[in-house]
N, C-alpha and C positions, 0 to 999 in steps of 0.2 A: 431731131430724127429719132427719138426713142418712143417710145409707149407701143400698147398694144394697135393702135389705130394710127400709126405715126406714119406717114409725113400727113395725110389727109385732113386727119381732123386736128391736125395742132394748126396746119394752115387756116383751115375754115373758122376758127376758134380767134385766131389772131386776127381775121377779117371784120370777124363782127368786135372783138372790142376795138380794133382801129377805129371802125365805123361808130362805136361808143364815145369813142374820143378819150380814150384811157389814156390817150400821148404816142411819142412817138413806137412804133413795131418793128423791131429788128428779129428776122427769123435767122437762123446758123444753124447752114448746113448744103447737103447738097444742090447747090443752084438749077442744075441741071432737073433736079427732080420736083423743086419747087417752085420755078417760075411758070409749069406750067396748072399750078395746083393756087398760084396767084393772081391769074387770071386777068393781067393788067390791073389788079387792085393799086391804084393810088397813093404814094405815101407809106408802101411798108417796103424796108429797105432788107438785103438779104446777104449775108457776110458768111462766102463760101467756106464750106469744112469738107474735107474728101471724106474722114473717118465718122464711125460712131462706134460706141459704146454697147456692146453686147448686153442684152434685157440679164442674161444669168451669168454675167463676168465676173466674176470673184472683183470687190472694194482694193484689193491689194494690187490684183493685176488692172484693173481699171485705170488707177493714177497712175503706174508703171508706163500704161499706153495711151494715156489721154490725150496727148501733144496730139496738135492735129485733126480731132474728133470733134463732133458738133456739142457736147457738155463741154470739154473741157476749154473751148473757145468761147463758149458762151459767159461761163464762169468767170473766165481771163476781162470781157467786157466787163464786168462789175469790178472785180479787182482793180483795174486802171483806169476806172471813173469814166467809161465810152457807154456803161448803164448802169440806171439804177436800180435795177432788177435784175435776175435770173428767173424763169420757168423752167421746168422740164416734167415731165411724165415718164421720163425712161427711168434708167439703174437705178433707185432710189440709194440702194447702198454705196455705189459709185457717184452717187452726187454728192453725197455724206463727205465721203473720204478725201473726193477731188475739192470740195469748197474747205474742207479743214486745212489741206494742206495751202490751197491756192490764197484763200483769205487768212486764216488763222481764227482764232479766236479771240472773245472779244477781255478783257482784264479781269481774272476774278470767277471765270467759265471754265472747267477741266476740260467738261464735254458739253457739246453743242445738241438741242435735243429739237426733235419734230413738233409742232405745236398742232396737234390737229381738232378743229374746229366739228361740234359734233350738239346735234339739238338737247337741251334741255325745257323742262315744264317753266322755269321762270327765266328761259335765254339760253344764248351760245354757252356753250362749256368746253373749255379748252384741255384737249388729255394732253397731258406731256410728261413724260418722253411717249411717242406714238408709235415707234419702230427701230430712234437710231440706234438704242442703248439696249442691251438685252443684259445685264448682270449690271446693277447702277449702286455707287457706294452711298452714304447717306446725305455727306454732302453734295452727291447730285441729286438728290433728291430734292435737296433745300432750295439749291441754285436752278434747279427745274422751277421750280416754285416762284422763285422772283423772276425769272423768264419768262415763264406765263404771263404773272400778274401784269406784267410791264405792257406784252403784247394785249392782252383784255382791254387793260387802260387806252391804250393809241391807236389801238387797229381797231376794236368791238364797239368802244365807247361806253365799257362800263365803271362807272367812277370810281366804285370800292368793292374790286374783285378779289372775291371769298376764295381762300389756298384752303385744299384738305389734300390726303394721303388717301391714297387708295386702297383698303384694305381688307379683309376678312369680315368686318365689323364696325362700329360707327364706335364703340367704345374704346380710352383711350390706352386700355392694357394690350388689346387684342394686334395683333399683325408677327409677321413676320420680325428678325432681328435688324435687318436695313428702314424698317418701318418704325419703329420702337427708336431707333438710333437718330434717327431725320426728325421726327417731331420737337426735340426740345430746340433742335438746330433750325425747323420754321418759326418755331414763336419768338426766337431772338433774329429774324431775318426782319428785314421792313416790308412785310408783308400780309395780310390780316388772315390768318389761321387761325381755321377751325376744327381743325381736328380730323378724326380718319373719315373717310364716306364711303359708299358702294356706289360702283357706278354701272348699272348693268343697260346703256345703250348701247345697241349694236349697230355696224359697219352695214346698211343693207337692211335695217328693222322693216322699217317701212314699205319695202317690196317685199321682205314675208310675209308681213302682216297682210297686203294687198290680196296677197296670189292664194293665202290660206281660207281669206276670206271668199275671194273670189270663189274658191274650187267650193265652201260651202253651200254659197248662192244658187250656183249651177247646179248644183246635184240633188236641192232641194227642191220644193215645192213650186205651184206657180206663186202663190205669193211671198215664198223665199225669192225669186227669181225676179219678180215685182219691187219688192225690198231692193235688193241689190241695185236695180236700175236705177230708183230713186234717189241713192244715196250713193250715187258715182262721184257727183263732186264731193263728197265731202272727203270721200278716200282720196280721188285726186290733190286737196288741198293738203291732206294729212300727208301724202307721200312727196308733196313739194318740199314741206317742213325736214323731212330727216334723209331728201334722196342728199347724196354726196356730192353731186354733180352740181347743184346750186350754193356751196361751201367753198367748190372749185377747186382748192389744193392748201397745203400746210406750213407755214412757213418753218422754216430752219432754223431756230433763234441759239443764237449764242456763238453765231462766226460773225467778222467786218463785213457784212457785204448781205444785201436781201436778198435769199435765196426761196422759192416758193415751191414746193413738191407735190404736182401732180398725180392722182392716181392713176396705175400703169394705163387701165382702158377707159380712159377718159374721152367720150367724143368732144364735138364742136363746141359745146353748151359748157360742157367744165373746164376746158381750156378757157373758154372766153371769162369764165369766173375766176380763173387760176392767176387771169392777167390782170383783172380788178384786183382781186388778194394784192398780187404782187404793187400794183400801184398804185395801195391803199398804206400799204406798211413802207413803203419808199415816203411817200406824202406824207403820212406821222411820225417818220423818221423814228422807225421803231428800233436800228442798232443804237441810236443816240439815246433809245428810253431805256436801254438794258443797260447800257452804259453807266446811265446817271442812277439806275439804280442797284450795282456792286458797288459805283464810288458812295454811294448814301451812306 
């Protein structure tokens, strides 16, 4: 019941990856309001919640009020083994809070951080922390690092994913004092670091780059105008690569239990990726890979 487009498009989202055959769909929430938003769809089961979760509810008062709400019931299926997954698109900071306390964390983890999946020129690159963590000590920084690498490994499939710091400079004097403190703490983690990077892709690049270009095209000549026509697919192709929406959502790494966080105005198209995500990281048993490697 949360996001900006909620109940609609997490319904419609859940339809087509049923119809993908990602397994079985459990929606939680108001029945009343999504039976008829289900349209007699076959196969996807629906586990009433009266309450939901306010999009600006303080993380604090969130779990205070969760009993009852369609996250904090959804959450509870994953804790007592009724699923292998969680989505949601709502509170993100209320999902935070309610899977910390509801799940816990996993051995070796303080904090639990966002894993969010963003283009790079040689592949997926994974930012983490992406939102849970705003003031992070150094060895969360480290342990962000081995959370990553772990989800790369299970979820991405990449066999030997490269740990850096995120920082002012690629050189390794330069950063902040949390940055300077965590690098000696990655090179003794089992992890393959290399050191600081910059990473300047943004949340939405590909739809500026789109609409800057676009407004160039148009304003130009006829054969600026010509140009532009020609070269639609190539922009279309370029904006499949970094839209958000084919990424789907971010997993939560470092609680018991797969949690995946949708972006608030996610329609039908990212939901339906959100629930691949989520039934990707269930499938490589990606709490089991964070696990096995703070026991390393």
């Amino acid at each position: 019941m949360g996001g900006d487009n909620a109940p609609t498009a997490v319904v419609a989202g859940a339809i087509l990856a049923h119809r993908d055959g990602l397994g079985k769909i459990v929606l939680v929430g108001d029945r009343r309001r999504l039976e008829p938003l289900l349209r007699g769809e076959p196969g996807v089961e629906i586990v009433h919640s009266d309450g939901a979760v306010p999009m600006d509810a303080a993380a604090s008062q969130a779990v205070r009020k969760s009993q009852g709400t369609s996250l904090g019931d959804a959450v509870d299926l994953v804790r007592d083994g009724r699923a292998a997954a969680v989505v949601s698109a709502g509170n993100s900071g209320a999902f935070l809070a309610i899977a910390l306390i509801r799940l816990r964390t996993i051995p070796g983890v303080a904090r639990p951080a966002i894993g969010a999946v963003l283009p790079g020129r040689e592949g997926p690159v994974v930012l983490c922390d992406a939102g849970a963590n705003v003031d992070c000590k150094p060895e969360w920084l480290m342990q962000f690092g081995v959370m990553g690498s772990a989800y790369a490994r299970a979820a991405l499939d990449i066999a030997e994913p490269r740990v850096g710091l995120i920082s002012v400079g690629e050189e390794p004097t330069k950063g902040n004092a949390q940055v300077l403190e965590a690098a000696p703490l990655l090179q003794a983690a089992p992890v393959r670091f290399v050191g600081n990077v910059i990473l300047k892709t943004l949340e939405g690049s590909g739809m500026y780059i789109r609409d800057v270009l676009r407004e160039s095209f148009e304003s130009g000549s006829v054969f600026g105008k010509l140009g532009g026509l020609l070269s639609r697919g190539v922009f279309t192709t370029m904006r499949a690569r970094v839209d958000y929406a084919n990424y789907g959502g971010a997993p939560l790494l470092g609680v018991r239990g797969n949690c995946v966080v949708a972006h608030g105005r996610s329609d039908a198209t990212a939901m339906r990726n959100a629930i691949r995500q989520a039934a990707a990281v269930a499938g490589a048993d990606l709490v089991g890979s964070i696990e096995a490697a703070f026991e390393g």
